[in-house]
N, CA, C and O atoms as a GROMACS GRO file, in nm:
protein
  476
    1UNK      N    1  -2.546   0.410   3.915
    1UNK     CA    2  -2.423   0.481   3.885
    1UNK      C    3  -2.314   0.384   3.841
    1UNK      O    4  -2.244   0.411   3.743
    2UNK      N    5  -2.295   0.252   3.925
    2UNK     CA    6  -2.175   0.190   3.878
    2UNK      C    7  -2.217   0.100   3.758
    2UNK      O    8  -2.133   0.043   3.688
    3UNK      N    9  -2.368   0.091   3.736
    3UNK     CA   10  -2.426   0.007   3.585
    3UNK      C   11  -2.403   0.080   3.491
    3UNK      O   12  -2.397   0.025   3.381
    4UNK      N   13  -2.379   0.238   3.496
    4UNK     CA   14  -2.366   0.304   3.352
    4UNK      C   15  -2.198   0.300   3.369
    4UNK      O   16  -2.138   0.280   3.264
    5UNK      N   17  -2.130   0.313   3.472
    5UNK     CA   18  -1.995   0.325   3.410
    5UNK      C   19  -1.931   0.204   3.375
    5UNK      O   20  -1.819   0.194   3.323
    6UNK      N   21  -2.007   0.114   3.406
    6UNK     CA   22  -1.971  -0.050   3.351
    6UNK      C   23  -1.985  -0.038   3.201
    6UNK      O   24  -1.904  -0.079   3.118
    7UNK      N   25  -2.121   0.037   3.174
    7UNK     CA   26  -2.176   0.004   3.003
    7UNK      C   27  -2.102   0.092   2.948
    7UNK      O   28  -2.062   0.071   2.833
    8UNK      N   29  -2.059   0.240   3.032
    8UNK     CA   30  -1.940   0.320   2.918
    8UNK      C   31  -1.850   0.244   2.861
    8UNK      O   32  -1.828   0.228   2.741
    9UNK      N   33  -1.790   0.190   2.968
    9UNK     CA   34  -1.681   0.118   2.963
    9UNK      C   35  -1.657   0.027   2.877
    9UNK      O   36  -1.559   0.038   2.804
   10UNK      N   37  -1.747  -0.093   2.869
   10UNK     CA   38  -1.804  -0.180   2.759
   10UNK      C   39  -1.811  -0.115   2.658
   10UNK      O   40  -1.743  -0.161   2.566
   11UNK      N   41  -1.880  -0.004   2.629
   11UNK     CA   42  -1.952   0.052   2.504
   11UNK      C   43  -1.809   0.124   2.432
   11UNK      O   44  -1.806   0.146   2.311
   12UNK      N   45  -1.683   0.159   2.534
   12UNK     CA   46  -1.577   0.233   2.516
   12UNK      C   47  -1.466   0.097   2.429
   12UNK      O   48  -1.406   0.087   2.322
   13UNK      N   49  -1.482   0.040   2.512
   13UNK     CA   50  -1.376  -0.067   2.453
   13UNK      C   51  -1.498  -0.183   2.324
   13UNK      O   52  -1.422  -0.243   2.247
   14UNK      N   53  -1.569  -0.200   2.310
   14UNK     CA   54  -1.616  -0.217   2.170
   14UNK      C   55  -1.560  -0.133   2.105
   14UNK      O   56  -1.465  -0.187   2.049
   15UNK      N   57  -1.568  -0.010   2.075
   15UNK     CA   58  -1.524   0.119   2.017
   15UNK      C   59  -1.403   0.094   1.943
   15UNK      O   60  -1.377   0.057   1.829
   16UNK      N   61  -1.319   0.135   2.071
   16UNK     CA   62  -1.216   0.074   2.052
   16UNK      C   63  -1.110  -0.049   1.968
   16UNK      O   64  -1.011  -0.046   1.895
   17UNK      N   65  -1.200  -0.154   2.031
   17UNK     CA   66  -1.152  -0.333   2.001
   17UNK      C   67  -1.191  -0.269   1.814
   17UNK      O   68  -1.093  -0.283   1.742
   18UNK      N   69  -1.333  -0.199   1.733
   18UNK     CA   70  -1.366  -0.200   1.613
   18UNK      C   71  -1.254  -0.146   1.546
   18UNK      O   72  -1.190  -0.210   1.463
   19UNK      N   73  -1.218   0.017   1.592
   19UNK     CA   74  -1.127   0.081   1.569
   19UNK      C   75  -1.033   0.029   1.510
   19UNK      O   76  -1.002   0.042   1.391
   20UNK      N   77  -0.958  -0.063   1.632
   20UNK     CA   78  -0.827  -0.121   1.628
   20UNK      C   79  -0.871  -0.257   1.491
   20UNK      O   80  -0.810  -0.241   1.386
   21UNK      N   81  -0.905  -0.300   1.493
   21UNK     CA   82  -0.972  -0.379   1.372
   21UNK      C   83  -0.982  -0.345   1.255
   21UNK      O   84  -0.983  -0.429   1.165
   22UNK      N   85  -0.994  -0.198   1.230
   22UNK     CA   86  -1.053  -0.134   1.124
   22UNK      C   87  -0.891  -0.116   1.058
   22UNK      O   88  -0.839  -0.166   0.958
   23UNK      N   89  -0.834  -0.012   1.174
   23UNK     CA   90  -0.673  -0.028   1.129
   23UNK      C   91  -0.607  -0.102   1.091
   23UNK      O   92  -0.506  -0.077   1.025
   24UNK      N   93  -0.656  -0.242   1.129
   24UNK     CA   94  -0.547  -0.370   1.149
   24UNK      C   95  -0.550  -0.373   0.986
   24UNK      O   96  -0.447  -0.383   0.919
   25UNK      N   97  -0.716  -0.358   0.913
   25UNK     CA   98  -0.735  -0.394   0.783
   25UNK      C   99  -0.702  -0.311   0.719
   25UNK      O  100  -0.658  -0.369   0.620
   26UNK      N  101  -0.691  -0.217   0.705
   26UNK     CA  102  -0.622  -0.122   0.646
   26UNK      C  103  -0.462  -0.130   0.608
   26UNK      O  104  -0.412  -0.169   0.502
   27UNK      N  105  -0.416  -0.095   0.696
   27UNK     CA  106  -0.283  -0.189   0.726
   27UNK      C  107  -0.199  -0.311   0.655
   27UNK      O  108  -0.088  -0.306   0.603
   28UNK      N  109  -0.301  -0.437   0.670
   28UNK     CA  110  -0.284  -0.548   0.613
   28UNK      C  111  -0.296  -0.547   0.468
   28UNK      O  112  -0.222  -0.611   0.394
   29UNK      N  113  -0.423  -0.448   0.416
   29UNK     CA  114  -0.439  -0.482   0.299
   29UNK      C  115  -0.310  -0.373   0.213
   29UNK      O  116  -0.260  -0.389   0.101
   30UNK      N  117  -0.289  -0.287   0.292
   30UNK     CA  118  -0.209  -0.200   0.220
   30UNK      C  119  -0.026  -0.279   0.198
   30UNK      O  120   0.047  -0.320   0.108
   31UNK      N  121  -0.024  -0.264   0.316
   31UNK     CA  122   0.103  -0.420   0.310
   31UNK      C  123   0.124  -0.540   0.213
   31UNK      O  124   0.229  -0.587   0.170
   32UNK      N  125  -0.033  -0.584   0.185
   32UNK     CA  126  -0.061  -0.686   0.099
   32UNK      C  127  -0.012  -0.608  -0.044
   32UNK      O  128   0.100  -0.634  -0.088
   33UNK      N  129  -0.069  -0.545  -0.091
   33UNK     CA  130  -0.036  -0.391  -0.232
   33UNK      C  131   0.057  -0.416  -0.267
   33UNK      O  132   0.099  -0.485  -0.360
   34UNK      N  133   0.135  -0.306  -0.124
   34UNK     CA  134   0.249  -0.318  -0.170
   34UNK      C  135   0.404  -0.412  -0.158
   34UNK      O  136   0.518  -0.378  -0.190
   35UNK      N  137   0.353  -0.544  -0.097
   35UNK     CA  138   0.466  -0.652  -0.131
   35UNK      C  139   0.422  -0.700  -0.280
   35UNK      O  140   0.506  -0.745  -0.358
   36UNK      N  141   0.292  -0.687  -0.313
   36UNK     CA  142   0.247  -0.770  -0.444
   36UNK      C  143   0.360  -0.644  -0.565
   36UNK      O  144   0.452  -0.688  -0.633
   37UNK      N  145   0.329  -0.533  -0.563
   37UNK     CA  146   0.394  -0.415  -0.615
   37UNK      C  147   0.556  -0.444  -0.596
   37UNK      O  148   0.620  -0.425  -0.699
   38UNK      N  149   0.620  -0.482  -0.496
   38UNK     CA  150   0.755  -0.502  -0.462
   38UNK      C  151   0.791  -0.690  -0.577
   38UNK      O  152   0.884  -0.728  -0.649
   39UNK      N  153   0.714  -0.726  -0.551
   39UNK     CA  154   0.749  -0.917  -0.646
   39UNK      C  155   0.749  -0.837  -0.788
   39UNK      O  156   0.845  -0.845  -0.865
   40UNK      N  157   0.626  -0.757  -0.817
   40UNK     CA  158   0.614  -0.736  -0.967
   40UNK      C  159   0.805  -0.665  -0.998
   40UNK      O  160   0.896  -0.704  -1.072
   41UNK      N  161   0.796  -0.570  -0.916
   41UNK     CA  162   0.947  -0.481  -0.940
   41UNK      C  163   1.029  -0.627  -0.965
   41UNK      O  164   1.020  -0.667  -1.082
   42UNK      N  165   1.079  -0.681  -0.909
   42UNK     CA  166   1.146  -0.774  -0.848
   42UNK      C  167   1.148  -0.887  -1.002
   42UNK      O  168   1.254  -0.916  -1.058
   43UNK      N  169   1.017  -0.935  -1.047
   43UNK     CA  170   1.008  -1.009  -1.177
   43UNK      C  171   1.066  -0.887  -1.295
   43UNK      O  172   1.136  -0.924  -1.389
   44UNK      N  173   1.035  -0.767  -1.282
   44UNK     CA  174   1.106  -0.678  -1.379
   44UNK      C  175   1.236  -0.663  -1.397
   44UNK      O  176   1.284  -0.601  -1.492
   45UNK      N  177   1.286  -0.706  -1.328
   45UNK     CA  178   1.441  -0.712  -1.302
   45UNK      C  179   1.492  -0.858  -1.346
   45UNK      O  180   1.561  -0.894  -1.442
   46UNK      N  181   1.437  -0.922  -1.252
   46UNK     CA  182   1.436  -1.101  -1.287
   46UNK      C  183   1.458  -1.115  -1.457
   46UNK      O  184   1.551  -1.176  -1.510
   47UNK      N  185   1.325  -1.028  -1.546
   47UNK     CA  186   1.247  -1.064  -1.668
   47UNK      C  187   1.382  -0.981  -1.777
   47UNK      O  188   1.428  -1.018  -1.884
   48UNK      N  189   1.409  -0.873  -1.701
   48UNK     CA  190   1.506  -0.761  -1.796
   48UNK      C  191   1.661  -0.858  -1.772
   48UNK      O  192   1.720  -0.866  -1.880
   49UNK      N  193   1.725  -0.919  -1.673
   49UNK     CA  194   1.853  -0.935  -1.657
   49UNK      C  195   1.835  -1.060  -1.768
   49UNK      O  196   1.936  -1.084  -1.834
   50UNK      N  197   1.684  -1.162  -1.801
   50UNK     CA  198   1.729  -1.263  -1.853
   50UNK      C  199   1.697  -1.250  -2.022
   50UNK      O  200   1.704  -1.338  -2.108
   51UNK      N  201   1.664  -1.126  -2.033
   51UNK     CA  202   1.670  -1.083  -2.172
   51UNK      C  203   1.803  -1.029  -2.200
   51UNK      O  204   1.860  -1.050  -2.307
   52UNK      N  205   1.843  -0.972  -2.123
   52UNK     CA  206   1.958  -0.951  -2.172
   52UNK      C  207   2.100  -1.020  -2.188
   52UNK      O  208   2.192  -0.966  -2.248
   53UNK      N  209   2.109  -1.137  -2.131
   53UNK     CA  210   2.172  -1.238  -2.147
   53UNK      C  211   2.124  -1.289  -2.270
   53UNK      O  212   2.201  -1.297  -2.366
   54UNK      N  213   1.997  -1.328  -2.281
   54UNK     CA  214   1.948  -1.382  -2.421
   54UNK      C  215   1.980  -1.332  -2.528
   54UNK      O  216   1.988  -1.387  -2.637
   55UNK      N  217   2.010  -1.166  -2.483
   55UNK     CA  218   2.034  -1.090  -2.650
   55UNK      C  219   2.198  -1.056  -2.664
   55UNK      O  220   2.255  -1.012  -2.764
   56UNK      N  221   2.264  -1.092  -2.520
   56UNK     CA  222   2.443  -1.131  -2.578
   56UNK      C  223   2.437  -1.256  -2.649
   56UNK      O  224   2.504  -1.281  -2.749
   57UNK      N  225   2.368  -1.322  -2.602
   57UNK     CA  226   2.407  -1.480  -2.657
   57UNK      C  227   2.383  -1.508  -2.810
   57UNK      O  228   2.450  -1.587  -2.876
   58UNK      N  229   2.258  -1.417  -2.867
   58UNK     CA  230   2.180  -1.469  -2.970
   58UNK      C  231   2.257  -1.382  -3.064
   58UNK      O  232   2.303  -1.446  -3.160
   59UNK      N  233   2.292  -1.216  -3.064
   59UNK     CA  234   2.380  -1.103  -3.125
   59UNK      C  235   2.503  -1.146  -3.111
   59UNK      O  236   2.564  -1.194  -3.014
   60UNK      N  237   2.553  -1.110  -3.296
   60UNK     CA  238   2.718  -1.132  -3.284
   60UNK      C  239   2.769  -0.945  -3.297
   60UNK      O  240   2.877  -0.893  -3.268
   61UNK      N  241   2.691  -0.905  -3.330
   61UNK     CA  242   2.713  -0.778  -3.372
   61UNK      C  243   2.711  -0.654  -3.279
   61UNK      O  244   2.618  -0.660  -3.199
   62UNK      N  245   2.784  -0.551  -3.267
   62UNK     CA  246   2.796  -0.511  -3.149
   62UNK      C  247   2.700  -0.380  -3.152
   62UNK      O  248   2.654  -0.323  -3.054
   63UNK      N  249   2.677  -0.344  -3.302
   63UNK     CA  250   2.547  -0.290  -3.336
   63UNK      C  251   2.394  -0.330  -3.312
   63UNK      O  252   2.303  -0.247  -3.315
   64UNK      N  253   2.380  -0.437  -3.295
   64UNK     CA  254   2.341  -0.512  -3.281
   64UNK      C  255   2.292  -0.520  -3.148
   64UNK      O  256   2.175  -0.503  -3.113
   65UNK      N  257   2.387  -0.547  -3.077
   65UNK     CA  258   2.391  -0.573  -2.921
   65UNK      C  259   2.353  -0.393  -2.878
   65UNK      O  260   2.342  -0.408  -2.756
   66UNK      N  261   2.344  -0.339  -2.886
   66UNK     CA  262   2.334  -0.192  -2.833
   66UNK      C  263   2.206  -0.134  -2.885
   66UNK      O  264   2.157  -0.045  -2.816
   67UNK      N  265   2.148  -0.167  -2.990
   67UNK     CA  266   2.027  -0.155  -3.022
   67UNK      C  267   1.945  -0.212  -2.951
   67UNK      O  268   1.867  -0.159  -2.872
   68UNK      N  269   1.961  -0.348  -2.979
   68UNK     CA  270   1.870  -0.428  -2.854
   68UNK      C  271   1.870  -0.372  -2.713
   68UNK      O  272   1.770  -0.335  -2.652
   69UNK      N  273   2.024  -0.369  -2.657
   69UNK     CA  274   2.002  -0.327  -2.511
   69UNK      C  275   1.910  -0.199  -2.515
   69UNK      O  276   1.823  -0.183  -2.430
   70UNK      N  277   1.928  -0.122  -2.600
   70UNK     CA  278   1.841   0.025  -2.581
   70UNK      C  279   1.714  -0.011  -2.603
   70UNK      O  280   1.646   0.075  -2.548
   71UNK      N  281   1.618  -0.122  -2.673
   71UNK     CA  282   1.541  -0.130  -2.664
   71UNK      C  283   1.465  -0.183  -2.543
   71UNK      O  284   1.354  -0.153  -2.499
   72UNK      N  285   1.583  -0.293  -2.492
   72UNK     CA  286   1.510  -0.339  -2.354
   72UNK      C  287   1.536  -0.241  -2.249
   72UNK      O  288   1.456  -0.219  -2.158
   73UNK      N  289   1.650  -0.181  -2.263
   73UNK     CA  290   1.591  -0.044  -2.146
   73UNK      C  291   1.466   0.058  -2.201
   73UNK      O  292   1.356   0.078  -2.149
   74UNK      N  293   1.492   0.085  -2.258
   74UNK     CA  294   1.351   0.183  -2.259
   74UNK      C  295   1.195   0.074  -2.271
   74UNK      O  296   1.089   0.132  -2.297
   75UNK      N  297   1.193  -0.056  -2.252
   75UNK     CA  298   1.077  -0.126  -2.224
   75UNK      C  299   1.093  -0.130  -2.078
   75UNK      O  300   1.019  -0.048  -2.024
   76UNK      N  301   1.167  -0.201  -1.996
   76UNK     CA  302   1.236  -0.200  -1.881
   76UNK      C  303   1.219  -0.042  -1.777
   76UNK      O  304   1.207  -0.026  -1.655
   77UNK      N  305   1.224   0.055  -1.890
   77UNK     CA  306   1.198   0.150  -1.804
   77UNK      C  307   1.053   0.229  -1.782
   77UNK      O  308   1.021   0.312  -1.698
   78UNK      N  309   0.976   0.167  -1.899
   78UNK     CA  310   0.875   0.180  -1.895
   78UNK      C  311   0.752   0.107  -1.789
   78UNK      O  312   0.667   0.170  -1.727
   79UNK      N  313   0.765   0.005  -1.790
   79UNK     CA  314   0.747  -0.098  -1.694
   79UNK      C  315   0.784  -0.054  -1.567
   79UNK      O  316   0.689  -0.080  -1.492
   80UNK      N  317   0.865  -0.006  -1.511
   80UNK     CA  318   0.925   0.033  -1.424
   80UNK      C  319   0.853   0.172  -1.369
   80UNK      O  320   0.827   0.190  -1.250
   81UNK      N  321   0.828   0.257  -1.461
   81UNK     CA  322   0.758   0.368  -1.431
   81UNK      C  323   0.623   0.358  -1.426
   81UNK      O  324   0.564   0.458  -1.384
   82UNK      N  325   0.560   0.264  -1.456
   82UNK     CA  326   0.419   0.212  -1.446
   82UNK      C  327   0.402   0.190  -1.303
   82UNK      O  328   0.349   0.267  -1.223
   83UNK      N  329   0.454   0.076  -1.278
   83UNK     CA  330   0.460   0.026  -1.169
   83UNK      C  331   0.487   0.134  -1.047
   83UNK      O  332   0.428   0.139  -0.938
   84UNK      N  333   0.561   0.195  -1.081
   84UNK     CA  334   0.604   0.346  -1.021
   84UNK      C  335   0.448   0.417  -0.963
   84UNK      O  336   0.390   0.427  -0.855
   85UNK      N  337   0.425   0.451  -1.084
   85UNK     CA  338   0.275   0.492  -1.089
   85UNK      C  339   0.167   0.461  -0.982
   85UNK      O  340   0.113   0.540  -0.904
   86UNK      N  341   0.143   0.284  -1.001
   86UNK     CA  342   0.053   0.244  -0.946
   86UNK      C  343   0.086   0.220  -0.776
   86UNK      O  344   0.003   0.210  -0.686
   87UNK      N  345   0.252   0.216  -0.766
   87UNK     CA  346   0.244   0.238  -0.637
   87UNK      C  347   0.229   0.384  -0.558
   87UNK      O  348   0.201   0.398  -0.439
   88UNK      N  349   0.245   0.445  -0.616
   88UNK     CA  350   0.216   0.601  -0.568
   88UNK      C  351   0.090   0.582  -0.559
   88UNK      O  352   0.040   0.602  -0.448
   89UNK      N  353   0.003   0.539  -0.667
   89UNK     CA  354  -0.172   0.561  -0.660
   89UNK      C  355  -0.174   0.473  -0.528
   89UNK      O  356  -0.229   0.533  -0.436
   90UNK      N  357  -0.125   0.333  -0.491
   90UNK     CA  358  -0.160   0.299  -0.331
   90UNK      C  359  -0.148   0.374  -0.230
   90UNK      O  360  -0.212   0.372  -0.124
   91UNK      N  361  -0.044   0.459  -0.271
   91UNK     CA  362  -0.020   0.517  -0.136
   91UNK      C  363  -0.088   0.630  -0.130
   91UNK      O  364  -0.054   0.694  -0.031
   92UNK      N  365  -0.170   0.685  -0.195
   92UNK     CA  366  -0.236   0.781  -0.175
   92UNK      C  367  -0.356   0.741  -0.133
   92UNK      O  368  -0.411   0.788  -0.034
   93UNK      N  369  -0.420   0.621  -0.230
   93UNK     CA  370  -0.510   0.572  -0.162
   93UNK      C  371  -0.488   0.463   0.013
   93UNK      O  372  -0.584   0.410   0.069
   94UNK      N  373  -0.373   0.456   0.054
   94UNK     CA  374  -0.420   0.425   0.199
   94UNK      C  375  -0.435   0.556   0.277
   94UNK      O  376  -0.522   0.571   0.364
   95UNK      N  377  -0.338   0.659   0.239
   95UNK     CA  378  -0.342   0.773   0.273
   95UNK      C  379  -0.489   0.826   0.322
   95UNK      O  380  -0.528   0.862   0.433
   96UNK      N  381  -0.580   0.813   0.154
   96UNK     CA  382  -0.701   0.850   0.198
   96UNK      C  383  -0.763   0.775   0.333
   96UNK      O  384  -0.792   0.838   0.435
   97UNK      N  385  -0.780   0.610   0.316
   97UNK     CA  386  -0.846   0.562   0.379
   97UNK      C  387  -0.799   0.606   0.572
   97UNK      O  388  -0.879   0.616   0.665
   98UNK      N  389  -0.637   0.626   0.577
   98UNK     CA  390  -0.591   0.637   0.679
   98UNK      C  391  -0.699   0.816   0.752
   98UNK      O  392  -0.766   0.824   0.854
   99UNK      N  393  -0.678   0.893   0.677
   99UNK     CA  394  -0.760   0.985   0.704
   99UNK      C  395  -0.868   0.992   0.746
   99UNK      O  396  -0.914   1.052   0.844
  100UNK      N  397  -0.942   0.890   0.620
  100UNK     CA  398  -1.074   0.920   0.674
  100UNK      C  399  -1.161   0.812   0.804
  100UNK      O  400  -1.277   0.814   0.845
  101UNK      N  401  -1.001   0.695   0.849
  101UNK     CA  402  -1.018   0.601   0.939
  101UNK      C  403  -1.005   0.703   1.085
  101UNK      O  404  -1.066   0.670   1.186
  102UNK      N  405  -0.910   0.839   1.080
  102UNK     CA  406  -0.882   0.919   1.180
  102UNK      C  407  -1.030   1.015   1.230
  102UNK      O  408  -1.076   1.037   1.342
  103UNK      N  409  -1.081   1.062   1.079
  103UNK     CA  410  -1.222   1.156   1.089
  103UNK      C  411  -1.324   1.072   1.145
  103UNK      O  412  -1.395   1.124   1.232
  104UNK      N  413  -1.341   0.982   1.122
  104UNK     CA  414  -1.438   0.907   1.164
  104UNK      C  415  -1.421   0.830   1.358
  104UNK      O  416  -1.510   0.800   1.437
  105UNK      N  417  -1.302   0.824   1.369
  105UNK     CA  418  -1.267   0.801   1.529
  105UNK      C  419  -1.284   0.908   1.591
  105UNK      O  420  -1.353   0.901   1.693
  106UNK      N  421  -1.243   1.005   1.561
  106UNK     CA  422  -1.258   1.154   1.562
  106UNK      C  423  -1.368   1.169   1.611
  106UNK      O  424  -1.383   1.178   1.733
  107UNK      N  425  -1.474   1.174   1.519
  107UNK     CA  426  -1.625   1.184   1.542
  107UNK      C  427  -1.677   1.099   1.644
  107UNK      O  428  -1.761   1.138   1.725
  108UNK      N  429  -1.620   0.954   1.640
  108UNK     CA  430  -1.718   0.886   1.757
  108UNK      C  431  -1.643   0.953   1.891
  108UNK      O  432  -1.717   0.966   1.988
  109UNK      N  433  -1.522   0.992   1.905
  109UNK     CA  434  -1.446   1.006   2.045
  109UNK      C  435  -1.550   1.124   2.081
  109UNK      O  436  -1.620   1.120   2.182
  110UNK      N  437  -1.550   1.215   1.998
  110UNK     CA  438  -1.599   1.365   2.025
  110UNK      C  439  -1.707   1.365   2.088
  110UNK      O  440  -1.735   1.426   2.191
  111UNK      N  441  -1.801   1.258   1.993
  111UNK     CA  442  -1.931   1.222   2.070
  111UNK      C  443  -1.988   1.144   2.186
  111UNK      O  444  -2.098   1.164   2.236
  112UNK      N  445  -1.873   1.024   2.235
  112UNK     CA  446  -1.855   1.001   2.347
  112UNK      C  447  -1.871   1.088   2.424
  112UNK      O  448  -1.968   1.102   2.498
  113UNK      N  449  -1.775   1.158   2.416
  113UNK     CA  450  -1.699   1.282   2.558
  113UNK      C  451  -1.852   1.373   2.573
  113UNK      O  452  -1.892   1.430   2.674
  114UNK      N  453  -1.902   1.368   2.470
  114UNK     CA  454  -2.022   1.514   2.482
  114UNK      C  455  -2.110   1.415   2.549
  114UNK      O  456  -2.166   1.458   2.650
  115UNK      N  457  -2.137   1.278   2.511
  115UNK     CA  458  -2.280   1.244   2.565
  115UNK      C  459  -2.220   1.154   2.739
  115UNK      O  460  -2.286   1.138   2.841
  116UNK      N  461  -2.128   1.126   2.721
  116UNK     CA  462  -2.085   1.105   2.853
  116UNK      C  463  -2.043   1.268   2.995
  116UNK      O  464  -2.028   1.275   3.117
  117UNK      N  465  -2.042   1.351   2.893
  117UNK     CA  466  -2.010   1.478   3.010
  117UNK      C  467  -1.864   1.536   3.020
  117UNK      O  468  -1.810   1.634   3.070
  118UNK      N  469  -1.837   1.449   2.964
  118UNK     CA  470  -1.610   1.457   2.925
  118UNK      C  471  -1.569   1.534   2.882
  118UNK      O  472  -1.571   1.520   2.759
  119UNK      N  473  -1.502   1.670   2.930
  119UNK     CA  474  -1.449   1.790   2.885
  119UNK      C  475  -1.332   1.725   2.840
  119UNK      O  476  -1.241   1.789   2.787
   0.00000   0.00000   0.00000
């Protein structure tokens, strides 16, 4: 009697210790995403403020200067909405993984409790 509730126990916290592991990576890698997603924003801004200094400096014309700026915003905003994009697609995809990290704990808890006797 006290050798099987030793090995639940064991067998419970492996479980567990994987679980918590499984999350940790999940987690990390999604974190990882999206700081890499946050630098890219971050160089878009960096990349747009030093074009546009470049194109007061280089334009005498104020026609000139307003054409350009409209061109680097609508590149600038394009870029911007990309990036947009691909961070939404992360977050849906941790979303998924977060789900299907819950269905799957889900399933082992459930099956614990049934083959251990655990209402």
């Amino acid at each position: 009697m006290q050798n099987d509730l030793i090995q639940q126990w064991a067998e419970l916290n492996k479980i567990t210790t994987d679980s918590i592991k499984e999350l940790g990576e999940i987690n990390t890698n999604a974190m990882t995403r999206l700081t890499q997603r946050q630098m890219e924003m971050m160089n878009l801004y960096m990349e747009g403020g030093a074009k546009q200094l470049e194109t007061l400096n280089e334009t005498k014309d104020i026609q000139d200067i307003v054409a350009t700026q409209s061109k680097l915003f609508n590149e600038f905003n394009t870029k911007l909405t990309e990036n947009a994009r691909q961070t939404a697609s992360e977050l849906v995809d941790v979303k998924d993984k977060l789900s299907a990290w819950v269905e799957k704990n889900t399933e082992i808890t459930t099956a614990n409790l049934a083959k251990n006797n655990i209402k």
